[in-house]
N, C-alpha and C positions, 0 to 999 in steps of 0.2 A: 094332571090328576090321574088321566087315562094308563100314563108311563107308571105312576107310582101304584098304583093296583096292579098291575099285573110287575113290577118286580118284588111285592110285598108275594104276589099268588107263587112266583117264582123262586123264593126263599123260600117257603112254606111249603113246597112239592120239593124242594133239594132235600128239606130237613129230615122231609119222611123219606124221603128212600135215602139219603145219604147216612143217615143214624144206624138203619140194622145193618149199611153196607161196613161200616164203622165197627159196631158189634159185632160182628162175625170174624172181622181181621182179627181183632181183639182177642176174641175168643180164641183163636186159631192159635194166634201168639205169645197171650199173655196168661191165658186161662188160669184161675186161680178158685181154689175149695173152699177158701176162706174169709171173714170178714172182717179183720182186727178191731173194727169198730163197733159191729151188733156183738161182736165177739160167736158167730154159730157158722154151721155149715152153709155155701152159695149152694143153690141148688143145681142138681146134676143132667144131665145131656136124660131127655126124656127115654121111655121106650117107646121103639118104633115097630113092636112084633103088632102081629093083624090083628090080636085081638085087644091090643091096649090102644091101637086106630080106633078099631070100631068099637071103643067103650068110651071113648073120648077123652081117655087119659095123656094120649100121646099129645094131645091139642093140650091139654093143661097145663101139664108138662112143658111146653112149648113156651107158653105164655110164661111160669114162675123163671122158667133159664133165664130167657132174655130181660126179666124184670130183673134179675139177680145179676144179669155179666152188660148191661146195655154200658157203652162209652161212655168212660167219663161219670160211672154212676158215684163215687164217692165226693165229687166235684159237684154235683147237683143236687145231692142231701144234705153237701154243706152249706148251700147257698140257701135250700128252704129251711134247714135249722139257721142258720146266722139271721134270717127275714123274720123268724119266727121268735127269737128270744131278743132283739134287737130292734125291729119295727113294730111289731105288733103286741109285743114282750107278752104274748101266754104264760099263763103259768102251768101252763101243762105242754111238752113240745117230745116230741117222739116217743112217748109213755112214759118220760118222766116229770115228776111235783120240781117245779124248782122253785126255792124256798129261800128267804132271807140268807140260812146257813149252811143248807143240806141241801143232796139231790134226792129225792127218795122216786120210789117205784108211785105210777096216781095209781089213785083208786078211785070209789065210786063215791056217791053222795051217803052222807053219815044216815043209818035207817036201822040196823040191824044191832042185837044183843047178842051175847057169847051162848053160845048153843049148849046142850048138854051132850056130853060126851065122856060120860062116866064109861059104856062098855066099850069103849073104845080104848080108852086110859087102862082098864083091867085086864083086856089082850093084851098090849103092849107091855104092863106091866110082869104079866104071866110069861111072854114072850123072853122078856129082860132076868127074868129069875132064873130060868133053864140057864142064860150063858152066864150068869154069876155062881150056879152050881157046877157045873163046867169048869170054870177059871180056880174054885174052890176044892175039884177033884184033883185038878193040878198041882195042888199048891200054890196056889196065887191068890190073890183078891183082886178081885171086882170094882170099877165104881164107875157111875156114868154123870157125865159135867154135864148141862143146860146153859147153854149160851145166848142171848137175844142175839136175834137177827139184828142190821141195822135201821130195817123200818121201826122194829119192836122199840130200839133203846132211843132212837130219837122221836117215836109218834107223837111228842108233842110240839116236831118243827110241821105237822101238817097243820095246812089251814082251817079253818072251825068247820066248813062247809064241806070239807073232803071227809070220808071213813077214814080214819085211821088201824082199823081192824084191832085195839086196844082189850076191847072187849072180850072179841073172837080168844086174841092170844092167853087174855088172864086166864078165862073159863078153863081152855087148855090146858094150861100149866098148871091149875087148882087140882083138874083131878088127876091130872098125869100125876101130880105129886102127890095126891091123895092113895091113888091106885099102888104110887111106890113102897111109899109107908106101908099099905094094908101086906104088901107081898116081900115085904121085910127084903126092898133092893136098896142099897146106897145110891144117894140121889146129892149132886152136889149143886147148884144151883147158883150161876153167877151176877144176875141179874142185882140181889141183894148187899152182897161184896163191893161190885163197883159201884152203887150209890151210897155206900157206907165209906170210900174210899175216893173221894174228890170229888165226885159226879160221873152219871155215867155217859153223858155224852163224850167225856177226855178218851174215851177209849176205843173210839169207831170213827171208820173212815167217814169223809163229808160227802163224797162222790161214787163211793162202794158197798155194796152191801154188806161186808165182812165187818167185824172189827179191826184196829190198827194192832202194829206190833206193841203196843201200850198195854191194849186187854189182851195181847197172846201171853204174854208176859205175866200178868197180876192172875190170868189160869193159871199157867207152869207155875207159880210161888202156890197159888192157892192148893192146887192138887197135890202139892210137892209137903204142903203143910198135911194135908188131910192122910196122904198115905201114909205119915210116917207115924198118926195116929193108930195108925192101923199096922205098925210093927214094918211097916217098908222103909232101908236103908237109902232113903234118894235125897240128895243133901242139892237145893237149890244153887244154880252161880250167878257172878253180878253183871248189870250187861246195863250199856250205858246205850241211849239210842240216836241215832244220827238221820236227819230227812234229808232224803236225796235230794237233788236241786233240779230234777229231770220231771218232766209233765206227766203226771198219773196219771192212768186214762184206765179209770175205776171203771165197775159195772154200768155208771149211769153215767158218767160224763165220756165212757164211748158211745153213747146211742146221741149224745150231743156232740158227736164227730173233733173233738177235741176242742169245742165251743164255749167250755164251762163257767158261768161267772162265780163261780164257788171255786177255792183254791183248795187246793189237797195236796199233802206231800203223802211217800211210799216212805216208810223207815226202814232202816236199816241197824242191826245190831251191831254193839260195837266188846268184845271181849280182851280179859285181860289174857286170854291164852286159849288156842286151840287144840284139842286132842285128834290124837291121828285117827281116822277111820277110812275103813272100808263100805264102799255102795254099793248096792242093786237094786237095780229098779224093773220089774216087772219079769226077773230072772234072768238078766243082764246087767253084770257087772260095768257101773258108771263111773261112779268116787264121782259123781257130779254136788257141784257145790250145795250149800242151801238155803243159798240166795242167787240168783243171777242177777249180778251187777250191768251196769252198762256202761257200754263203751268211750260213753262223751256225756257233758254235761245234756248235750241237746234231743239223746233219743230217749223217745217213751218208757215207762215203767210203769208193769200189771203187778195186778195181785198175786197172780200167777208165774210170778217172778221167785215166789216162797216155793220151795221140793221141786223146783221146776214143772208146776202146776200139776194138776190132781194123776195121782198112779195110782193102777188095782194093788199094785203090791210096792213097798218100799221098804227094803234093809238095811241095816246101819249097823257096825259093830265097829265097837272101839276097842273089844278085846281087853277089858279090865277089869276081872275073873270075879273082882271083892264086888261089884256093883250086881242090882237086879237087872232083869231083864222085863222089857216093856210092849206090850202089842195096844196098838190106837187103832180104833176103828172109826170115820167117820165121812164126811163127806171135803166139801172145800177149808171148812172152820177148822181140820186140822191142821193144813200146810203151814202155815204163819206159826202154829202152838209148834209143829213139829222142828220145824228150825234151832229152838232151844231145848227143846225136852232131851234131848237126842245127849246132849251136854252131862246129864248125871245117871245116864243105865249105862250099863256092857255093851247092851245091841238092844234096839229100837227097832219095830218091826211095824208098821200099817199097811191097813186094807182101806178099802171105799171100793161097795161091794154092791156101788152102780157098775165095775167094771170087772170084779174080782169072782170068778164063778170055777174056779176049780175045786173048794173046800164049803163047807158050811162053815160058821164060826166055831160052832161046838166041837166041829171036828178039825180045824187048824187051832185052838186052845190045846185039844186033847194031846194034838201030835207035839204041837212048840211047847208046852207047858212055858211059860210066860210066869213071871214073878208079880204082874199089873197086867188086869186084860180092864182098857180106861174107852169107853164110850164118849164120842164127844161131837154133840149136836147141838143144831141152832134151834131156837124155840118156834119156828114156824113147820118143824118136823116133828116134835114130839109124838104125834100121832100118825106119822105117815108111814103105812108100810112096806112102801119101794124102796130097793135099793137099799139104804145102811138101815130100815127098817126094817127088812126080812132076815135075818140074821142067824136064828135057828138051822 
């Protein structure tokens, strides 16, 4: 008994110093910025200047590295997710709901009503009229899409007992859309489309928060209908879709380390022809695809796989002088739409202007004059003024 305590005490005293001796080889060798599976930044080598010692940041610091580069860490969060959705089956495991059919983001216990948020909806509305008068000095028109996020379009795979934030969202989009009307902006709103049109669950990932190439698809037709309402020459094309056979490793079943018991495929467009274009992406010529395929049936596929994931700036010209010209403004909700849109303008130009800060919008309208200047956000932004909400 006496042997087996002290090589239980002696395992146990290996673990702890052989672990950070482990971690730091690691470090040394393998160092990496990234976490394909939370999908964000690992955190970076502290500062060790005197005054961020003696403010205690340098110890902080010290502590997030090593929790973010320790040996082996992808290997030991897959083992407490597979204990956790498989032994103990929570329904909640690395902050996400997992649900008969869906992953969705949890939330809290159901308690709260949709707030009011009228002056908030008539900034953003006033906001939104300046660049529709803008796109109008041009010669262009204006329109801005509303999209549901996919907690929005699927809140009724939450359990009874979880918030579904339902409420929150309608309030929003009531007076967002009230505000639009009163400030005479074009407001197109998808939300009513895709449950008029199969259901709206057919059109969102299971494991992502985006929609699938399904709802990118039934926007480009829908936008494609409504502009031409509005005397714009943009003739939609037909596009048949194909699911990749490769593991999706969506917003939410990365944080389940590729553990997901929800299936999801990544689509893939399939056309009866492509036209030739020229790329730039962030003022370097790419000609990069607008999909990234993969290599083998067996590696991974993001979302992020659509424009080769989000860029402040993206050009596209196809150089076919009879078509308009098109500028998209938005945040991830464009990539997927942008894949086909690109298919019936001259030149397709977007911003996402979390990263795009050389022009205001007003003032890249004014200079590109654009034939379509097309806003396109997900409904848990409608009110947000960061990033593709400061836009003036």
């Amino acid at each position: 008994m006496k042997k087996t305590k002290i090589a239980l005490l002696a395992a146990f005293l290996l673990a702890i110093f052989l672990i950070p001796v482990l971690t730091a080889v690691q470090c040394l060798t393998e160092r990496t910025g990234w976490s394909d599976y939370e999908n964000r930044a690992l955190a970076s080598l502290p500062d060790f200047s005197a005054s961020a010692i003696l403010s205690g940041k340098t110890a902080a610091g010290i502590e997030s590295f090593l929790s973010d580069h320790i040996v082996s860490r992808d290997a030991w969060l897959r083992a407490y997710t597979a204990i956790a959705l498989d032994v103990r089956r929570s329904p909640v495991v690395n902050g996400v709901a997992v649900t008969e059919r869906a992953l969705l983001p949890a939330t809290g216990i159901a308690d709260g009503e949709g707030a009011d948020c009228g002056a908030e909806a008539a900034r953003m509305a006033a906001s939104l009229a300046a660049v529709q008068k803008a796109a109008e000095d041009a010669g262009g028109v204006f329109l801005y899409v509303g999209i549901p996020e996919q907690r929005s379009a699927l809140r009724g795979d939450y359990p009874d007992y979880m918030e579904n934030d339902a409420r929150k969202w309608d309030a929003q989009e009531a007076a967002f859309s009230a505000a639009m009307e009163q400030a005479g902006v074009p407001l197109l709103l998808m939300r009513p489309v895709m449950v008029q049109t199969g259901g709206i669950a057919g059109y969102y990932a299971l494991t992502d928060h985006h929609y699938n190439l399904r709802g990118a698809y039934l926007t480009y037709e829908t936008v494609l209908a409504a502009l031409r309402e509005k005397g714009v020459d943009a003739q939609s094309v037909q596009m048949d879709f194909a699911a990749l056979p490769n593991p999706f490793y969506g917003t939410y079943s990365r944080k389940l380390y590729g553990l997901s018991p929800v299936a999801d495929s990544l689509l893939t467009g399939v056309y009866a022809s492509e036209p030739s274009y020229a790329r730039w992406d962030n003022g370097v010529r790419t000609d990069a695809p607008m999909q990234t395929l993969p290599a083998d049936s067996a590696s991974p596929v993001f979302y992020g796989d659509y424009m080769q994931g989000d860029q402040a700036e993206t050009i596209i010209r196809t150089n076919r002088d009879g078509l308009p010209k098109l500028l998209i403004v938005g945040d991830s909700f464009t990539n997927a739409f942008e894949t086909i849109a690109w298919r019936s303008f001259s030149e397709t130009r977007s911003l996402d202007f979390r990263h795009y800060t050389e022009k205001t919008l007003t003032q890249y309208v004014a200079d590109y004059r654009p034939d379509v200047v097309l806003i396109l956000r997900d409904d848990a932004s409608y009110l947000s003024f960061e990033g593709n909400g400061a836009l003036q």
